[in-house]
N, C-alpha and C positions, 0 to 999 in steps of 0.2 A: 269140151263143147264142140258143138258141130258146124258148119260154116252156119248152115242154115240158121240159126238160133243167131250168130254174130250178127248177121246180115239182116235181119229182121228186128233186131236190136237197135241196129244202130239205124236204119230207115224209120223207124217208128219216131225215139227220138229226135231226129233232124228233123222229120218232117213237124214233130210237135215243136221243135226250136224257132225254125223258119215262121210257122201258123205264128204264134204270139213272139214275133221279133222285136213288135214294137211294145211290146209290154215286159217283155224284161228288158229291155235298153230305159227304161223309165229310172226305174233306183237300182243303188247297190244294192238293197234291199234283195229285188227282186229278182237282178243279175245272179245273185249266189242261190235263191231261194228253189226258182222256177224252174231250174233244169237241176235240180234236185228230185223236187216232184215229177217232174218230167221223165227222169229219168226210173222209178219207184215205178211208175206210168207205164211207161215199153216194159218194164220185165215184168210187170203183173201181166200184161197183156199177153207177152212172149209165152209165158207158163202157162197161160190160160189158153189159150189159141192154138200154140205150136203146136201140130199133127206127132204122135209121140215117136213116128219112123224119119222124121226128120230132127227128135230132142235128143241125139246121140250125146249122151252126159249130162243132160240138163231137163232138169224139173224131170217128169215124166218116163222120158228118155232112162233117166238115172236109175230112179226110185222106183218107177210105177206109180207113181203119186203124183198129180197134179200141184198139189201144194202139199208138200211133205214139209213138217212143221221142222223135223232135224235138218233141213237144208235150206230152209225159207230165211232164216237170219241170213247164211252168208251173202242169198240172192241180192237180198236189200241189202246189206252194208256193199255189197261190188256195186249195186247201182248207183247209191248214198255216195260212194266216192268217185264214181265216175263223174255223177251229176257236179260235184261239186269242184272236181278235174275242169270238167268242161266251165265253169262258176272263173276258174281263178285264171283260167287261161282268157277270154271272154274279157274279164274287167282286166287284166296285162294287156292286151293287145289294144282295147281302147283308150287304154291310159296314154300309151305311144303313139297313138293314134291322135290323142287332144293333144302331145306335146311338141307335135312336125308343124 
Protein backbone atom coordinates (compact mmCIF):
# COMPACT_ATOMS: atom_id res chain seq x y z
CA UNK A 1 0.00 0.00 0.00
CA UNK A 2 0.94 3.38 -0.55
CA UNK A 3 1.58 6.12 1.96
CA UNK A 4 -1.14 7.94 0.43
CA UNK A 5 -3.96 5.33 1.02
CA UNK A 6 -2.40 4.95 4.99
CA UNK A 7 -2.59 8.61 5.39
CA UNK A 8 -6.00 9.04 4.12
CA UNK A 9 -7.07 6.22 6.00
CA UNK A 10 -6.13 6.94 8.97
CA UNK A 11 -7.30 10.92 8.70
CA UNK A 12 -10.82 9.82 7.54
CA UNK A 13 -11.17 7.56 10.64
CA UNK A 14 -9.89 9.93 13.34
CA UNK A 15 -11.50 12.60 12.09
CA UNK A 16 -14.91 10.34 12.03
CA UNK A 17 -13.68 9.20 15.73
CA UNK A 18 -13.17 12.71 17.04
CA UNK A 19 -16.87 14.01 14.99
CA UNK A 20 -19.02 11.38 17.35
CA UNK A 21 -16.63 11.18 20.42
CA UNK A 22 -19.33 11.63 22.60
CA UNK A 23 -21.37 9.08 21.20
CA UNK A 24 -19.16 6.26 21.46
CA UNK A 25 -18.01 7.14 24.97
CA UNK A 26 -21.78 6.61 25.86
CA UNK A 27 -21.83 2.46 25.92
CA UNK A 28 -19.50 -0.37 25.68
CA UNK A 29 -21.91 -1.06 23.14
CA UNK A 30 -21.01 1.63 21.15
CA UNK A 31 -17.21 1.88 22.04
CA UNK A 32 -16.51 -1.64 20.25
CA UNK A 33 -19.35 -0.97 17.59
CA UNK A 34 -18.80 2.55 16.14
CA UNK A 35 -15.19 2.63 15.10
CA UNK A 36 -15.85 -0.66 13.53
CA UNK A 37 -18.33 1.00 11.27
CA UNK A 38 -16.12 3.76 11.33
CA UNK A 39 -13.49 2.20 10.24
CA UNK A 40 -15.68 -0.13 7.05
CA UNK A 41 -16.46 3.82 6.66
CA UNK A 42 -12.80 5.33 5.62
CA UNK A 43 -11.90 2.24 3.51
CA UNK A 44 -15.05 2.35 1.45
CA UNK A 45 -14.41 5.93 1.04
CA UNK A 46 -10.47 5.28 0.52
CA UNK A 47 -11.40 2.82 -2.52
CA UNK A 48 -13.95 4.84 -3.67
CA UNK A 49 -12.19 8.19 -3.72
CA UNK A 50 -8.51 7.42 -3.92
CA UNK A 51 -7.03 8.92 -7.45
CA UNK A 52 -5.74 5.32 -8.70
CA UNK A 53 -1.93 7.12 -9.22
CA UNK A 54 -1.83 7.60 -5.64
CA UNK A 55 -3.62 3.56 -4.96
CA UNK A 56 -0.09 1.92 -5.24
CA UNK A 57 -1.37 -1.64 -4.15
CA UNK A 58 -4.61 -0.80 -3.07
CA UNK A 59 -8.17 -1.12 -4.48
CA UNK A 60 -7.56 0.38 -7.91
CA UNK A 61 -4.10 0.86 -7.71
CA UNK A 62 -3.92 -3.17 -7.51
CA UNK A 63 -6.43 -4.48 -9.52
CA UNK A 64 -7.78 -1.80 -11.69
CA UNK A 65 -10.89 -2.25 -9.96
CA UNK A 66 -12.41 0.00 -7.94
CA UNK A 67 -14.09 -2.56 -5.77
CA UNK A 68 -12.63 -5.83 -6.92
CA UNK A 69 -14.88 -8.39 -5.27
CA UNK A 70 -11.35 -10.92 -4.84
CA UNK A 71 -9.86 -8.35 -2.75
CA UNK A 72 -12.91 -6.43 -1.17
CA UNK A 73 -13.12 -9.29 1.81
CA UNK A 74 -9.70 -8.67 2.97
CA UNK A 75 -10.22 -4.77 2.73
CA UNK A 76 -13.00 -5.08 5.30
CA UNK A 77 -11.75 -7.71 7.48
CA UNK A 78 -8.16 -5.21 7.78
CA UNK A 79 -10.72 -2.47 8.59
CA UNK A 80 -13.11 -5.03 10.80
CA UNK A 81 -10.06 -5.46 12.78
CA UNK A 82 -8.44 -2.41 12.96
CA UNK A 83 -11.91 -0.78 14.04
CA UNK A 84 -12.08 -3.12 16.62
CA UNK A 85 -8.04 -2.61 17.61
CA UNK A 86 -8.97 0.75 17.98
CA UNK A 87 -12.61 -0.64 20.12
CA UNK A 88 -10.25 -2.56 22.69
CA UNK A 89 -7.49 -0.21 23.18
CA UNK A 90 -10.20 2.88 23.72
CA UNK A 91 -12.35 0.78 26.37
CA UNK A 92 -8.37 -0.21 28.17
CA UNK A 93 -7.34 3.10 28.46
CA UNK A 94 -10.55 4.23 29.95
CA UNK A 95 -11.00 1.55 32.13
CA UNK A 96 -7.33 2.96 33.82
CA UNK A 97 -8.60 5.87 33.34
CA UNK A 98 -11.93 5.35 35.78
CA UNK A 99 -9.52 3.46 38.14
CA UNK A 100 -6.60 6.55 39.01
Amino acid sequence: MGPAVKISYILLLGLLLLAFKGVVNKTRTFSYLLPIVFAVLSATLVLAFLPAEFSRGYGIGLTGVRFDIGVLPIYFMGAILSGLAFGIVFNGLAEKQKAV
